[in-house]
C-alpha positions in Angstrom: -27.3 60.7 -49.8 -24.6 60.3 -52.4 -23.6 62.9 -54.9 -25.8 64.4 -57.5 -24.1 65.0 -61.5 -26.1 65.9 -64.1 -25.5 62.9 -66.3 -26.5 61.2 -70.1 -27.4 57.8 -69.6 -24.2 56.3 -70.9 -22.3 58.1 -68.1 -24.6 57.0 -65.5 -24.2 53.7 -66.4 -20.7 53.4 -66.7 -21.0 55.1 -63.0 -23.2 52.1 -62.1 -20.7 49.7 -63.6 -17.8 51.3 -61.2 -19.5 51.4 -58.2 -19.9 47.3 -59.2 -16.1 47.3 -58.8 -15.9 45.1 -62.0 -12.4 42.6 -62.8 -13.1 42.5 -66.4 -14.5 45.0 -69.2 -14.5 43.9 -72.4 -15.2 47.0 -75.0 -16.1 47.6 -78.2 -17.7 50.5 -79.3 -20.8 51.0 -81.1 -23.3 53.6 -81.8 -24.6 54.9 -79.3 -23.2 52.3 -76.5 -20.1 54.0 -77.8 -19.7 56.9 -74.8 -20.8 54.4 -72.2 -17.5 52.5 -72.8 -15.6 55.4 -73.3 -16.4 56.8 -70.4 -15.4 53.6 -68.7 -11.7 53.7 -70.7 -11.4 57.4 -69.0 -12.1 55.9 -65.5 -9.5 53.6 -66.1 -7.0 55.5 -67.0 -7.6 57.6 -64.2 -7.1 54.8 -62.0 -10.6 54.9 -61.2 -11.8 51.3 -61.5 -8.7 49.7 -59.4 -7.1 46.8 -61.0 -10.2 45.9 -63.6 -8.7 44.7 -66.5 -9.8 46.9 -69.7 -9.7 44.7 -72.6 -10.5 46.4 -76.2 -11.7 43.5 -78.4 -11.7 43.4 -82.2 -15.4 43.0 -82.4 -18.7 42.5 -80.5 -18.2 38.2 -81.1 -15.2 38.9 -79.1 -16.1 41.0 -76.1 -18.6 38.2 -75.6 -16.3 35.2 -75.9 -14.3 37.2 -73.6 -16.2 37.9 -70.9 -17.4 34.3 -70.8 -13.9 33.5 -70.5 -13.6 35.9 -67.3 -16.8 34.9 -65.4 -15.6 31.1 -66.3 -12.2 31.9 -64.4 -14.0 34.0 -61.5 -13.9 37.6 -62.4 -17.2 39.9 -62.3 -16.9 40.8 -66.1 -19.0 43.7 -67.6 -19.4 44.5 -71.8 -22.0 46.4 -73.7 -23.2 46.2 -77.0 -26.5 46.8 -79.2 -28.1 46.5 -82.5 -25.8 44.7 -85.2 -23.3 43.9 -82.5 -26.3 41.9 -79.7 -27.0 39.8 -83.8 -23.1 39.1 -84.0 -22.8 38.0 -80.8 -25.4 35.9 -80.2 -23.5 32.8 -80.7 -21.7 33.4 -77.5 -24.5 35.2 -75.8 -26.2 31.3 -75.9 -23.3 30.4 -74.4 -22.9 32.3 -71.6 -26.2 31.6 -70.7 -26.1 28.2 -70.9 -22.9 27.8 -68.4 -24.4 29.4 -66.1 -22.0 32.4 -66.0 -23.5 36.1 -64.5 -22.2 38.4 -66.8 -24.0 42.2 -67.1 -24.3 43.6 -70.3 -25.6 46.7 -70.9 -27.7 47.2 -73.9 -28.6 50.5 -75.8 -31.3 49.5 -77.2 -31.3 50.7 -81.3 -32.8 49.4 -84.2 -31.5 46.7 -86.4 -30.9 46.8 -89.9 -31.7 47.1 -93.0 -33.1 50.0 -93.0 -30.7 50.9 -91.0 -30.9 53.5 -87.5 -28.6 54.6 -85.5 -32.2 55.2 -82.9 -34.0 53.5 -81.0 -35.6 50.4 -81.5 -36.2 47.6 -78.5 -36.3 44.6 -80.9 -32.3 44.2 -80.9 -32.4 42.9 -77.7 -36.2 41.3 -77.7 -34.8 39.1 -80.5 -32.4 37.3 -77.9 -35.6 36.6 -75.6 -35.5 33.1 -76.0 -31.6 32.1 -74.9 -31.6 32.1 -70.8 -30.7 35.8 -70.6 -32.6 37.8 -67.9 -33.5 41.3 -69.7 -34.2 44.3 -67.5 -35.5 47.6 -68.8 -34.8 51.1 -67.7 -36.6 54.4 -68.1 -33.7 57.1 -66.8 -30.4 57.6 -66.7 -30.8 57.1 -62.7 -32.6 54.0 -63.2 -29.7 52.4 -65.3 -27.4 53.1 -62.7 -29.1 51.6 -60.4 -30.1 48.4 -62.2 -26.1 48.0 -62.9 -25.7 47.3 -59.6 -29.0 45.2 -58.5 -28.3 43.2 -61.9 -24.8 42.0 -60.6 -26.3 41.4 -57.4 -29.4 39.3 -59.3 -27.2 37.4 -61.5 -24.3 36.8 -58.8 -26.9 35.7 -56.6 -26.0 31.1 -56.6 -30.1 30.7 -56.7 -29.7 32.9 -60.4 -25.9 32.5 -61.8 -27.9 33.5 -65.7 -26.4 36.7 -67.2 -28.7 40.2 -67.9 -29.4 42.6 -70.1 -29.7 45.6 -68.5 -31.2 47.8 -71.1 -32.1 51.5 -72.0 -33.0 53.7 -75.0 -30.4 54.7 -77.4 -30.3 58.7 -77.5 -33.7 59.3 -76.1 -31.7 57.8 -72.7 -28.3 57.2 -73.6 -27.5 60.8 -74.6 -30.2 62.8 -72.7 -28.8 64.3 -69.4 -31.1 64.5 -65.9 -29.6 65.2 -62.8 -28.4 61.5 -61.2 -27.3 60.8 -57.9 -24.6 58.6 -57.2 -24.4 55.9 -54.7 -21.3 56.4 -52.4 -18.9 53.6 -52.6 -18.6 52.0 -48.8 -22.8 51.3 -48.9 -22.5 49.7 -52.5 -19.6 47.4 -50.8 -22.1 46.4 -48.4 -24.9 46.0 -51.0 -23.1 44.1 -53.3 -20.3 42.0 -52.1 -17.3 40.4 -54.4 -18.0 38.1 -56.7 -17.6 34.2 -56.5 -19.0 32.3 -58.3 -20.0 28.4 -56.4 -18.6 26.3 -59.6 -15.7 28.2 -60.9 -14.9 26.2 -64.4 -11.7 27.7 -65.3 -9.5 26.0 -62.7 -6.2 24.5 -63.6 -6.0 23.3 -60.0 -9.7 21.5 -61.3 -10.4 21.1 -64.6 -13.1 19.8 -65.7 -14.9 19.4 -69.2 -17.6 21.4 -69.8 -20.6 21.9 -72.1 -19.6 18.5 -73.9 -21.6 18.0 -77.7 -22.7 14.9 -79.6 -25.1 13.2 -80.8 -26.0 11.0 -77.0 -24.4 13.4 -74.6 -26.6 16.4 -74.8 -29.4 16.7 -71.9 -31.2 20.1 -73.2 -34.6 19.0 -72.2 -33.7 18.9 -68.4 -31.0 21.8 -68.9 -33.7 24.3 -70.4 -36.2 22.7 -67.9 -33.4 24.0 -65.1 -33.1 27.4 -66.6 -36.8 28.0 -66.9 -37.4 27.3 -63.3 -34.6 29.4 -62.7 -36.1 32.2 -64.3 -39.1 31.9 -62.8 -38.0 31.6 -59.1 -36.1 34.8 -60.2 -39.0 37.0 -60.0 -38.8 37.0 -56.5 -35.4 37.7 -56.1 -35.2 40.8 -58.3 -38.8 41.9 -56.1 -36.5 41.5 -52.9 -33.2 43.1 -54.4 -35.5 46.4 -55.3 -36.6 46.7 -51.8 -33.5 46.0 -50.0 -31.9 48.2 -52.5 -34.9 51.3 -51.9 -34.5 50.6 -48.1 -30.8 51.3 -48.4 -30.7 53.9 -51.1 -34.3 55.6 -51.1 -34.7 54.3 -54.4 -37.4 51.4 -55.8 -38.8 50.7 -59.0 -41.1 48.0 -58.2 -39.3 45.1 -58.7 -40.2 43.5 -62.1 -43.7 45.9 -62.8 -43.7 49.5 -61.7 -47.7 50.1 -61.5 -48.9 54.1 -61.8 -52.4 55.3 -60.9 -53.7 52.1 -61.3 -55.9 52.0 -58.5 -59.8 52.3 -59.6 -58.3 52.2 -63.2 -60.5 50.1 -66.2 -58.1 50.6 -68.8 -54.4 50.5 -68.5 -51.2 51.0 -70.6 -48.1 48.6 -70.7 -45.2 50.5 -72.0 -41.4 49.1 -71.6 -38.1 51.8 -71.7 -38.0 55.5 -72.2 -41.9 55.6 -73.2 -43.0 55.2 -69.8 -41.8 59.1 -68.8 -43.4 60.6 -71.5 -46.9 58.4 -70.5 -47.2 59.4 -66.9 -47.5 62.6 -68.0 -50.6 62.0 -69.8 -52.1 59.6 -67.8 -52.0 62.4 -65.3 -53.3 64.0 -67.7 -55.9 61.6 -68.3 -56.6 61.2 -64.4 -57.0 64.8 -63.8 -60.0 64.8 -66.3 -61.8 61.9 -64.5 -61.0 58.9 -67.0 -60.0 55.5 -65.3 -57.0 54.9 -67.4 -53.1 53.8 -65.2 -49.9 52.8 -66.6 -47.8 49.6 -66.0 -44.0 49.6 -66.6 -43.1 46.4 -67.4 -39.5 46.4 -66.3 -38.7 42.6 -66.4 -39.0 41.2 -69.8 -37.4 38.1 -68.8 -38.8 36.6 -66.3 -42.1 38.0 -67.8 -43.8 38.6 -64.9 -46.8 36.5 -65.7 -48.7 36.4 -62.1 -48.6 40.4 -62.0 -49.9 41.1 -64.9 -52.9 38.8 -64.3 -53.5 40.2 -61.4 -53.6 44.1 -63.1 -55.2 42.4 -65.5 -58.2 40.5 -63.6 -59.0 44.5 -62.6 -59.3 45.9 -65.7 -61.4 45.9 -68.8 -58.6 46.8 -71.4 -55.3 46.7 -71.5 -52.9 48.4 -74.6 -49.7 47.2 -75.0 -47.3 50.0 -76.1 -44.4 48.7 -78.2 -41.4 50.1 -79.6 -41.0 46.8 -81.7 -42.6 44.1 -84.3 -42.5 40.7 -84.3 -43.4 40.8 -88.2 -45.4 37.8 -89.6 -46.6 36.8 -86.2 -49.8 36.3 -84.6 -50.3 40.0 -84.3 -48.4 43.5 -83.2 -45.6 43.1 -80.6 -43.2 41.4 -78.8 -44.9 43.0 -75.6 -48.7 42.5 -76.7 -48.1 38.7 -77.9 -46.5 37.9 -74.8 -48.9 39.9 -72.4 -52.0 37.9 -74.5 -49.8 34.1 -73.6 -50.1 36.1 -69.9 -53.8 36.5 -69.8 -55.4 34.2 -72.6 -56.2 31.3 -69.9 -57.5 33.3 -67.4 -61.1 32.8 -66.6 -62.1 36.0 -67.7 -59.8 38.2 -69.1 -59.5 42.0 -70.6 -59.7 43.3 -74.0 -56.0 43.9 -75.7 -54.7 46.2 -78.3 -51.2 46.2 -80.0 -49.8 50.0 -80.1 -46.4 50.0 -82.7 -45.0 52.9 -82.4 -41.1 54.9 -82.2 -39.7 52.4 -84.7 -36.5 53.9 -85.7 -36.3 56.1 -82.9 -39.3 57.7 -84.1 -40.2 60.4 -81.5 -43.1 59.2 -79.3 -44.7 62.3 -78.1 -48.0 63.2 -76.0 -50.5 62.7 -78.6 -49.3 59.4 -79.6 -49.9 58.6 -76.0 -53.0 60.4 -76.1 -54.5 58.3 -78.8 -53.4 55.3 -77.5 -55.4 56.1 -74.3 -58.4 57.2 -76.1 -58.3 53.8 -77.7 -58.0 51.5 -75.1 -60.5 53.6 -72.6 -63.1 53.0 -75.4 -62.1 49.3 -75.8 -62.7 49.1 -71.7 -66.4 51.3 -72.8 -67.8 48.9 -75.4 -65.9 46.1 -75.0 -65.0 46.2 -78.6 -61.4 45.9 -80.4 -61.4 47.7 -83.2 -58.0 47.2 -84.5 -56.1 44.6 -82.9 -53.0 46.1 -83.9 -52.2 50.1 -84.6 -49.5 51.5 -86.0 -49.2 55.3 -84.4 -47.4 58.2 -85.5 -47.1 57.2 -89.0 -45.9 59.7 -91.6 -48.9 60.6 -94.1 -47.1 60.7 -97.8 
């Protein structure tokens, strides 16, 4: 059963990191990762984490370089970052993804400057879509420990070997306490067993030259083809870690979409992160008063999970994407709406969509945002008509 804490989500992360049994942390703190790391440093010196090496780096650039450096040489390596420290890292971030190396970083998600936040915000780690990382997203404090320990076992797995994001809401999750049960030790061992990697590059009994530049030597187009298939066949392993995962812990969240009272449903909501709690509610809501409206939690950012959302979507008249993010000067709304229109656009017949931007800033996100979102997209599903592609809810009237 495992023992139950009342726990932020920092410190049920950092739980999930120790329970990985991690050789390498690399720290640097910043707001509101900072706890999460913290917590990690107290472990240590307690002589919780066993003979981890805690490293405290001089900035966010660094605690990337060096846990490339450790999953390079053969050591599970663990850091965590978010905001103006994910942009001065992503230098490195490229490269650990493109050696190959399954490094976990946990990500608290918070807005980037200028103007600057210290909230919530998803668009510090949506920004670094594009560079091989896989990007998972969490709703609770429960489900980021969880996801700390099926991300190592996702990444480590030698069909994967790409690094994740696993990523939660700054202060709506990282600071907010729920009651979290903890895994015992012995039946994560057998869950996740120790790390080794199948090409170890830092091997002065093998070296080898790696990642070579110039102007002839480069093969990106077959690398990135590599990766992409990579990611794609990755879907399915991160479907099959969830179950074996539930079977052994009584815990699931879908795989890469959770689906909620979908069934019979013409209109549904995408939402991504901390959101999703607050939406259940009122689709329950919703449900209770006879409207055909379900939620989909889109868990797995990258992979998108492409084939599951056209299959929601080929049973539904509307969908409405909610995002805590803009892509600004883009085709229109979100990272989460553009990419669930690329999803659906070639399908032979496909639903309705509508753009929600809302929470920016850690703006709170509260029912009746939710509330008019449904409205909206339940009388897209009724008429069959858009009537703003994109909506900005919960704006402050001046």
């Amino acid at each position: 059963m495992g023992e139950v804490k009342f726990l932020e989500g920092n410190h049920a992360a950092a739980y999930g990191v120790k329970l990985s049994r991690p050789d390498v942390i690399a720290a640097f703190p910043i707001t509101p990762q900072t706890p999460l790391v913290e917590h990690l440093a107290d472990m240590h010196v307690a002589g919780d984490l066993g003979n981890c090496v805690y490293q405290r780096t001089e900035s966010e650039h660094s605690s990337m370089s060096h846990s490339v450096g450790a999953s390079a040489a053969g050591a599970r390596a663990f850091t965590a970052s978010c905001s103006q420290g994910i942009a001065y890292m992503t230098e490195v971030l490229w490269m650990a993804a493109g050696f190959r190396l399954p490094i976990v970083m946990a990500v608290v998600n918070r807005g980037i400057s200028a103007p600057g936040t210290l909230q919530a915000e998803q668009g510090d780690s949506l920004q670094q879509r594009d560079i091989g990382w896989l990007q998972l997203y969490c709703e609770s404090p429960q489900e980021a420990l969880d996801m700390m320990i099926q991300a190592y076992r996702i990444a480590e797995d030698e069909r994967v070997y790409l690094p994740i994001m696993v990523c939660y809401d700054g202060y709506t999750t990282s600071h907010t306490a729920t009651p979290v049960t903890i895994p015992e030790q012995d039946k994560v061992d057998g869950f996740l067993p120790p790390y080794k990697h199948k090409y170890i590059y830092l091997d002065p009994n093998d070296p080898r030259e790696v990642g070579v530049a110039g102007p002839k030597s480069g093969r990106q187009l077959e690398i990135r083809l590599q990766m992409e298939n990579i990611m794609q066949d990755s879907i399915g392993i991160i479907d099959d870690v969830d179950r074996e995962y539930a079977g052994l812990f009584g815990r699931g969240y879908g795989g890469v979409v959770e689906e909620y009272r979908t069934d019979g449903a013409d209109a549904v909501l995408f939402t991504m992160g901390a959101i999703t709690g607050t939406s259940r509610v009122v689709i329950d809501e919703y449900r209770n008063k006879g409207h055909k409206i379900g939620l989909v939690k889109i868990r797995s950012f990258r992979p998108y999970p492409v084939q599951r959302v056209q299959e929601i979507a080929s049973k539904v008249k509307a969908i409405g994407v909610v995002d805590r993010n803009f892509s600004l000067g883009s085709a229109g709304g979100g990272v989460g709406a553009i990419e669930a229109g690329r999803a659906i656009v070639n399908m032979d017949k496909h639903p309705k969509l509508i753009s929600f931007i809302t929470g920016l800033g850690g703006r709170d996100v509260v029912p009746d945002n939710i509330r008019y979102c449904c409205d909206q997209v339940i009388k897209t599903a009724e008429t069959g008509v858009v009537e703003y592609e994109v909506e900005w809810v919960g704006l402050k009237e001046d």
